[in-house]
GUMITOR-651500 format. One record per residue: residue in one letter; x, y, z of N, C-alpha, C, O in turn. Coordinates in pm, whole numbers, padded with zeros to 5 digits, always signed. Each point is the difference from the previous one (the first is absolute). Layout:
AXYZXYZXYZXYZ...
This chain:
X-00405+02748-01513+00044-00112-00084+00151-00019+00008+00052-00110+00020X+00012+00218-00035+00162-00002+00015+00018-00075+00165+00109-00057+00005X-00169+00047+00093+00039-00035+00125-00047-00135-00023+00077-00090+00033X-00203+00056-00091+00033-00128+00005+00059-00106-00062+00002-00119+00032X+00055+00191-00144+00109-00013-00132+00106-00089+00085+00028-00120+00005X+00021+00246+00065+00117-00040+00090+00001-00059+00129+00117-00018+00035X-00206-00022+00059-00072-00102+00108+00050-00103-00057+00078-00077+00057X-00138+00059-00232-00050-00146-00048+00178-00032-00037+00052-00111-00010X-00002+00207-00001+00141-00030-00043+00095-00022+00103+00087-00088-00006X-00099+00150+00081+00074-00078+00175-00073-00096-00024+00059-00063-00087X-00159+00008+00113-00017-00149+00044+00044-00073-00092+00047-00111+00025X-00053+00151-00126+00101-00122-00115+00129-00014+00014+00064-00103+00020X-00023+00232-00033+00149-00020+00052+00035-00099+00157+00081-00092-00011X-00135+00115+00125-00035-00077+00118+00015-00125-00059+00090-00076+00037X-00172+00045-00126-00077-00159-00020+00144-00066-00085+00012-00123-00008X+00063+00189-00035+00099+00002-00136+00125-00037+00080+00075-00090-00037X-00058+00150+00132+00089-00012+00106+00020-00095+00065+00105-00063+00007X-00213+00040+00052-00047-00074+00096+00046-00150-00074+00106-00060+00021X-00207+00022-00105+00014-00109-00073+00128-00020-00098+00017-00109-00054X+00071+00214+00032+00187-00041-00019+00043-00037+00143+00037-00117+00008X-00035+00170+00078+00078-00053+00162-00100-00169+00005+00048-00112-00019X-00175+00142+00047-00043-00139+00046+00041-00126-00058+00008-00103+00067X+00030+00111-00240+00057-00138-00065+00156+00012+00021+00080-00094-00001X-00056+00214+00018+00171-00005+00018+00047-00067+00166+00063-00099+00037X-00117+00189+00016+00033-00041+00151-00053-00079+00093+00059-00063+00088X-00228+00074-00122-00086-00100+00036-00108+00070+00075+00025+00112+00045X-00123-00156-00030-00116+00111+00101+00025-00024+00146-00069+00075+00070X+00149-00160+00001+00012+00061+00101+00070+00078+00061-00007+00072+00100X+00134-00119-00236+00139+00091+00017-00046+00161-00005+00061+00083+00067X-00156-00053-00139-00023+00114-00024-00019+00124+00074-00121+00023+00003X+00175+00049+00045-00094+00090+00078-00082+00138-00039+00047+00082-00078X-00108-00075+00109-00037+00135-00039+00087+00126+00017-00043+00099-00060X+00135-00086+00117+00115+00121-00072+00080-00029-00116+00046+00069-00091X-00040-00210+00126+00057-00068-00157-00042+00104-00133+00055+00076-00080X-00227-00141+00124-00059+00081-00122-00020+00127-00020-00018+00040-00115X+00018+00037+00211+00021+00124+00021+00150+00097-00053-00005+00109-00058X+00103-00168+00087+00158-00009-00063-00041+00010-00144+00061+00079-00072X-00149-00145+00027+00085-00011-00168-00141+00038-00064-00035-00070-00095X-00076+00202+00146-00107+00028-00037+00065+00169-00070-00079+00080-00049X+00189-00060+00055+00085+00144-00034-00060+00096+00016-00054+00078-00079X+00065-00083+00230-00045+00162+00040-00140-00023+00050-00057+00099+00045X+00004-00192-00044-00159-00014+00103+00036+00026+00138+00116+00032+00026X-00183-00039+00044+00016-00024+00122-00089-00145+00054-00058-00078-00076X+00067+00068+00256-00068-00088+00026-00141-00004-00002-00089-00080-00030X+00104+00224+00085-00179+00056+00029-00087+00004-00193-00122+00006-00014X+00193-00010-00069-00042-00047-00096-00059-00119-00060-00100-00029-00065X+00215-00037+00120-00011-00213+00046-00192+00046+00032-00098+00025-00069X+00127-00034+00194-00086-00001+00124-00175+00065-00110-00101-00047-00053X+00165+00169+00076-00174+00036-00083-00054-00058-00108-00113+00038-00028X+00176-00144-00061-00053-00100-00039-00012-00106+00034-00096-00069-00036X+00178+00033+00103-00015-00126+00060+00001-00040+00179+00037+00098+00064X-00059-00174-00007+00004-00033+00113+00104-00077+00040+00067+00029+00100X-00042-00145-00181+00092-00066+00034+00079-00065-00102-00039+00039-00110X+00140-00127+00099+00085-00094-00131-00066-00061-00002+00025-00061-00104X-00191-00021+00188-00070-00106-00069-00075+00061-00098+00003-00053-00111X-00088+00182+00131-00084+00069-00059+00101+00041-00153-00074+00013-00097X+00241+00009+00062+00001-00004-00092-00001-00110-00047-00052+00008-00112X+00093-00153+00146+00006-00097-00071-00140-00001-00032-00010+00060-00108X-00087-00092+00142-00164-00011-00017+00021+00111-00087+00039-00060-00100X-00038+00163+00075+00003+00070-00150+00086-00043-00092-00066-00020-00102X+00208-00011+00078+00080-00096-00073-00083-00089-00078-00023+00007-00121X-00031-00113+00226-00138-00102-00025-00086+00050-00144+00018-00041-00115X-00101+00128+00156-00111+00068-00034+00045+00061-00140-00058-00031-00104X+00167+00119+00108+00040+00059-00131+00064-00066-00123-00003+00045-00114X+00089-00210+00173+00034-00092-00105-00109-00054-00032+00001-00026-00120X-00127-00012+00187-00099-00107-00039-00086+00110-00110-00024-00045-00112X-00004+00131+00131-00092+00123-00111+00091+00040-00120-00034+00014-00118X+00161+00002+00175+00107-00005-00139+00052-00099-00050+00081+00010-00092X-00113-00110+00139-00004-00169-00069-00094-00045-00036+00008-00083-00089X-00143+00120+00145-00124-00087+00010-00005-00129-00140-00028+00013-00119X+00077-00156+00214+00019-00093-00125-00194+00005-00039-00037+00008-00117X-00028-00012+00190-00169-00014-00033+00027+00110-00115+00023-00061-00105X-00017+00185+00089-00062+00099-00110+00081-00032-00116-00042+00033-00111X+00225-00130+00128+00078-00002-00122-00060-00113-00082+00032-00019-00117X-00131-00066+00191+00018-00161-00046-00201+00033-00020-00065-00101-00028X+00001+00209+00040-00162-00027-00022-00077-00008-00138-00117-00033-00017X+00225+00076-00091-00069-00006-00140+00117-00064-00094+00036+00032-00113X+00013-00140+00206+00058-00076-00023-00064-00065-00106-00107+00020+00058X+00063-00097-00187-00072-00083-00089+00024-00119-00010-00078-00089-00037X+00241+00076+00083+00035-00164-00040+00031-00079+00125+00080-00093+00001X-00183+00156+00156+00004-00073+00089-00041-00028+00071-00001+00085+00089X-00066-00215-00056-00111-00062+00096-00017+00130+00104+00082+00090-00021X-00150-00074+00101-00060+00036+00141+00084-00076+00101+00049+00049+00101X-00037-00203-00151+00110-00077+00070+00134+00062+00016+00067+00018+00102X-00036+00020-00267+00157+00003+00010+00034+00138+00033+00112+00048-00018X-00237+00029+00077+00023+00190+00019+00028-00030+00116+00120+00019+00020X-00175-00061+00073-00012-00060+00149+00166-00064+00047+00046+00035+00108X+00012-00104-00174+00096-00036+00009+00121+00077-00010+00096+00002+00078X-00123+00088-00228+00127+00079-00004-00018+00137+00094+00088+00086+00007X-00220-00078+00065+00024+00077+00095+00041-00043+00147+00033+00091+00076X-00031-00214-00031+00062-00056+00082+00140-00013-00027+00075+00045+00086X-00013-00108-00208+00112+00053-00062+00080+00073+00062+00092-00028+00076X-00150+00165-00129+00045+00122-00011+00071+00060+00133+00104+00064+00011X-00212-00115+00103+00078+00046+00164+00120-00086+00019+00054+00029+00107X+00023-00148-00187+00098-00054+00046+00090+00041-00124+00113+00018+00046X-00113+00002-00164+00075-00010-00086+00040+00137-00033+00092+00003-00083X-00139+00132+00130+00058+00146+00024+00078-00041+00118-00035-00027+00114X+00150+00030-00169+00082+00007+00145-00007+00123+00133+00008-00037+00117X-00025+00179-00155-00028+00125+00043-00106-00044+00092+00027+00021+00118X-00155-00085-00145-00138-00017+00039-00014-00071+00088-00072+00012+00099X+00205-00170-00159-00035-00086+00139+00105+00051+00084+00002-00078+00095X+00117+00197-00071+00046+00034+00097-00081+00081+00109-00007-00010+00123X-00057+00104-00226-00092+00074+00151-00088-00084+00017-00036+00018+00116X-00051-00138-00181-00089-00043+00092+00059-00102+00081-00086-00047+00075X+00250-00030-00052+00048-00061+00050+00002+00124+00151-00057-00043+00101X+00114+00178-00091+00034+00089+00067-00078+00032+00069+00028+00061+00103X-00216-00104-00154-00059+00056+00042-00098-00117+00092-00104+00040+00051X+00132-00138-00040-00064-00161+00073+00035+00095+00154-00108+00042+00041X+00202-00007+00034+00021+00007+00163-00067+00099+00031-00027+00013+00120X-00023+00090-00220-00065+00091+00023-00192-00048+00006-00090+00079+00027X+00078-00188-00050-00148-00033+00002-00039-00067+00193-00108-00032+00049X+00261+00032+00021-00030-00006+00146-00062+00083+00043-00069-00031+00097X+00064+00181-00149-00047+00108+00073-00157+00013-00066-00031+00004-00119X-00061+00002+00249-00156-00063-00071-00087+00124-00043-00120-00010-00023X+00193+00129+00015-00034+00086-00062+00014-00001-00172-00069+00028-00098X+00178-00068+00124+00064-00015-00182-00089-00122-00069-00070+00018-00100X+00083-00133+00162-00065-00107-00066-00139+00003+00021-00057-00089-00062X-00049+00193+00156-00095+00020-00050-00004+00076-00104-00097-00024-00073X+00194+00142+00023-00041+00108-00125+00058-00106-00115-00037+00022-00116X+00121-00129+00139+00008-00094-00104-00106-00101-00087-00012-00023-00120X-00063-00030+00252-00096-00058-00032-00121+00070-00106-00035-00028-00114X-00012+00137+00220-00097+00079-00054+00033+00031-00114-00090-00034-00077X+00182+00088+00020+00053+00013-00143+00009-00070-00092-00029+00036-00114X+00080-00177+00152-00005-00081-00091-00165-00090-00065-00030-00074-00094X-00024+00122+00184-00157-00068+00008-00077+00107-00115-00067-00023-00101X+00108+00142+00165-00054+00172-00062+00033-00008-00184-00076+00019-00095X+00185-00044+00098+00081+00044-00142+00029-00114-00053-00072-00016-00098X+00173-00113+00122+00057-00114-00072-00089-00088-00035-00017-00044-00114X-00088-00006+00282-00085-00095-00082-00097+00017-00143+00021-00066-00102X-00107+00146+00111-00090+00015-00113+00089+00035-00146-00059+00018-00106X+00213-00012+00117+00045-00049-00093+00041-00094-00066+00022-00006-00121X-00009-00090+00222+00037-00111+00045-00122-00107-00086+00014-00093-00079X-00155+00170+00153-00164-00051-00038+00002-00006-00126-00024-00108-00053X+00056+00228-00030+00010+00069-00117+00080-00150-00127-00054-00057-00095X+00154+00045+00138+00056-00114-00047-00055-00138+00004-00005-00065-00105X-00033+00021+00205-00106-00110+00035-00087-00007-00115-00001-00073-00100X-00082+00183+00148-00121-00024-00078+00070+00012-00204-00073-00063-00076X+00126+00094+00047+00069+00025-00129+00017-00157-00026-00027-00053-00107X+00085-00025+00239+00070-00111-00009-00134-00114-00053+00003-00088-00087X-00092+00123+00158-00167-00114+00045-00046+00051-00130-00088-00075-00042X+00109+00165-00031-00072+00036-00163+00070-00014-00081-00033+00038-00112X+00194-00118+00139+00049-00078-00145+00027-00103+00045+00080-00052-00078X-00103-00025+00178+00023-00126+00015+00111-00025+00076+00002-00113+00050X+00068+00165-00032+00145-00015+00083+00024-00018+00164+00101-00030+00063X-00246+00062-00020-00023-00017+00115-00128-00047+00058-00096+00062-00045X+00067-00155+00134-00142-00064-00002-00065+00016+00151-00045-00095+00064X+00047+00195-00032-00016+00066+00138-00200+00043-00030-00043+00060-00098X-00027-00105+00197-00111+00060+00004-00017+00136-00012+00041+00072+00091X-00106-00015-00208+00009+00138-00049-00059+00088+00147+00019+00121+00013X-00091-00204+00086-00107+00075+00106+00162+00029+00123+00000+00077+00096X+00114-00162-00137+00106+00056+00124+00065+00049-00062+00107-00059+00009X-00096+00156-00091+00112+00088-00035+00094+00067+00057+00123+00003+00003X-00265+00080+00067+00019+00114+00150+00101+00012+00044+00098+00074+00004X-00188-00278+00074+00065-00065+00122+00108-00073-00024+00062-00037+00099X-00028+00011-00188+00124-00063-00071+00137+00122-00007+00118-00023+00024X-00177+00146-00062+00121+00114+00000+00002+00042+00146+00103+00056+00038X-00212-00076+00058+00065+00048+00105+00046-00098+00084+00037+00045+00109X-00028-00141-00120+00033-00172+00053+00145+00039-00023+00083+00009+00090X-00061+00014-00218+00174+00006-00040+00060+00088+00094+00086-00028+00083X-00159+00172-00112+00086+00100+00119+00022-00069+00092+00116-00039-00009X-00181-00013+00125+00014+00004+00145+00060-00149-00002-00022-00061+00105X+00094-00011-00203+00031-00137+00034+00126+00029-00035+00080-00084+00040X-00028+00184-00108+00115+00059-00059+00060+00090+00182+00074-00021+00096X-00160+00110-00142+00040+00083+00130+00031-00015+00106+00077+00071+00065X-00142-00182-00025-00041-00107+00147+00068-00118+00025+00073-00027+00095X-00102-00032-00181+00009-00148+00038+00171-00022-00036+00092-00059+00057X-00104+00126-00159+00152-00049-00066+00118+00065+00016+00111-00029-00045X-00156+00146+00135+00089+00137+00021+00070-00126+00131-00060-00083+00069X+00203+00116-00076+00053-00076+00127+00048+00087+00145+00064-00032+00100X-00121+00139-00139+00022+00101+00112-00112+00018+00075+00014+00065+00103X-00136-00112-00133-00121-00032+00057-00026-00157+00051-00038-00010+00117X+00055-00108-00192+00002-00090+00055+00185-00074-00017+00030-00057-00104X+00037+00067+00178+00130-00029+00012-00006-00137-00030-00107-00057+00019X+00218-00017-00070+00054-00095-00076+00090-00008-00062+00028+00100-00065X+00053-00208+00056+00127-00049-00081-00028+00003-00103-00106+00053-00035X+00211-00125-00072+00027+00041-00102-00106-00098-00083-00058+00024-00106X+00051-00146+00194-00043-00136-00033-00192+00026-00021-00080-00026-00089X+00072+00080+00203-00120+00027+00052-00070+00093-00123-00089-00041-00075X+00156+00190+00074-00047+00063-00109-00017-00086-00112-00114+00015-00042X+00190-00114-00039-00052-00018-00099-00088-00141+00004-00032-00056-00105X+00006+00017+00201-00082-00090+00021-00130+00092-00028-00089-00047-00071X+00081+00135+00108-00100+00099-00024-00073+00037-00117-00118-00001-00037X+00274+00050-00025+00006+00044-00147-00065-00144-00104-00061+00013-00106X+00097-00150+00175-00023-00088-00096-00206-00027+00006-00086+00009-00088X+00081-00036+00198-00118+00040+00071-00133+00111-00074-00121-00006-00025X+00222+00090+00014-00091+00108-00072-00025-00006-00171-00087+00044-00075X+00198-00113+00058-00045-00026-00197-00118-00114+00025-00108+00005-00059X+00147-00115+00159-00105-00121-00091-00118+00069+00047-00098-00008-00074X+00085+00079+00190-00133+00090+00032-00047+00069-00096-00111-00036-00040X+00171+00149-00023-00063+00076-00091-00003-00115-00160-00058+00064-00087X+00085-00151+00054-00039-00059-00086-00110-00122+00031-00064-00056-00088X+00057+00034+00189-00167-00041+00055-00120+00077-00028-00106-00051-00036X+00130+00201+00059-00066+00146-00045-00021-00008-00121-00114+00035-00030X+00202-00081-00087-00008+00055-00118+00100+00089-00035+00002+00050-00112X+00108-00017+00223+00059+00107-00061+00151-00075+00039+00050-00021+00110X-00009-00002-00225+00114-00042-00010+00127+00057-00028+00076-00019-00095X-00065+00108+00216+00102+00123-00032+00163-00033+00030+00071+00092-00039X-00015-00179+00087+00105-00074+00051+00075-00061-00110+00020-00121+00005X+00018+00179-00088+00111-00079-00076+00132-00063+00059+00016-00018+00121X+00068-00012-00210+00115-00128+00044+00101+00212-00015+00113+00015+00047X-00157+00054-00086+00111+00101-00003-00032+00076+00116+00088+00032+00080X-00250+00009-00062+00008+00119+00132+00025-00097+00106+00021+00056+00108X-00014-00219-00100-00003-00076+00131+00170+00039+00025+00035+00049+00107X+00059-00076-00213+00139+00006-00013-00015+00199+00116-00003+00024+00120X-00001+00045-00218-00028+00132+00036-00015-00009+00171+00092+00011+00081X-00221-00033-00055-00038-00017+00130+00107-00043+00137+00029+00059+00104X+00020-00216-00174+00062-00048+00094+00161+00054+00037+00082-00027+00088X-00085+00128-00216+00186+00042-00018-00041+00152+00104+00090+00078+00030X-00220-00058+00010-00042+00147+00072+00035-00066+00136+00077+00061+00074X-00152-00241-00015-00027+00032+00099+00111-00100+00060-00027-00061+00103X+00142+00044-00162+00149-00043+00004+00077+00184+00021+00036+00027+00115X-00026+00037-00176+00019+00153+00055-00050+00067+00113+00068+00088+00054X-00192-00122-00009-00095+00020+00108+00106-00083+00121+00037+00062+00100X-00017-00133-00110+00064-00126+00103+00158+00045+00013+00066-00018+00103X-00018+00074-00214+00144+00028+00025-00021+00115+00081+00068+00011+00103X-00143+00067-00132-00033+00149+00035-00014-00034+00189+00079+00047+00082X-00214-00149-00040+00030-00026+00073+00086-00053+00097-00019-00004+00122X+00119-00038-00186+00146-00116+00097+00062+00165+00062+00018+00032+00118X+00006+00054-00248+00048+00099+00049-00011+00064+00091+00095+00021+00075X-00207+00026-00056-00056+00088+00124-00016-00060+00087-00056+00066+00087X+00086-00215-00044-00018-00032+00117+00141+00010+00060+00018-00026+00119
């Protein structure tokens, strides 16, 4: 128990590290001796036996803010709010934590590598949607949402892969214009559905991401 006491405590520390350099300096600036330098007294081969690489910590970064944030478990016995308006402030929530939308801004170039954006996918299908469902259906039993109770499912896993996929611009490349032609695209769609998740604030939200997305890009070229 004491060994894995302290395993579990290098990797936090790792993860603690890691994620002060990545918002300070940036994730590509980063290197892994970087993080190694300011782990006091680790070594690399320490790095290493937990991890494989700086994507594999960001993908834990990921993983450990979303379970120590989880907006689904803060917002589920919520009383004074639609199924609609849970749905929303969990869409919300990924733009308006600033911390949250930096690593998942950090973490878009990393979905080129089709190893990663398959363990992305699969995950998000595995774990987010049927929370996702979870809300829906909450939504179709007070009225707030008018989605055929028989696509719930298919409605939470529709979201993943149109999120992940379609709208990710590192998978299908596009301007700035283009993305939100997309983005606009996708509200009157999901309110054809019944699910009218697109407010005048996450659209604001959205379009101020994929105006950052575009600067991000001028840069690197």
């Amino acid at each position: 128990m004491a060994g894995y006491k302290r395993s579990e405590a290098t990797v936090q520390k790792i993860l603690d590290v890691s994620l002060k350099l990545f918002l300070e300096k940036g994730y590509e600036e980063t290197t892994i001796l970087d993080i190694v330098d300011q782990l006091g007294g680790l070594t690399r081969g320490a790095f290493y036996h937990h991890f494989k690489s700086k994507e594999e910590v960001l993908n834990a970064i990921n993983d450990r803010m979303f379970l120590e944030n989880n907006p689904f478990e803060k917002i589920r016995n919520e009383k004074n709010m639609t199924g609609l308006e849970k749905l929303k402030h969990v869409i919300k929530y990924q733009f308006s934590n600033q911390d949250v939308k930096n690593v998942n801004m950090m973490s878009l170039p990393l979905l080129k590598n089709p190893r990663i954006l398959v363990d992305c996918l699969e995950t998000n299908q595995r774990v987010v949607a049927p929370m996702f469902q979870e809300l829906i259906e909450e939504g179709i039993r007070d009225g707030s949402i008018h989605l055929d109770p028989k696509y719930t499912k298919t409605a939470s896993e529709f979201m993943m892969l149109f999120s992940d996929l379609w709208l990710a611009p590192v998978i299908f490349p596009s301007d700035p214009q283009e993305m939100k032609q997309r983005l606009y695209f996708s509200k009157e769609l999901y309110e054809k559905l019944g699910l009218p998740l697109f407010d005048d604030e996450i659209i604001s939200y959205m379009e101020h991401m994929i105006d950052q997305i575009g600067e991000m890009n001028k840069i690197a070229k």
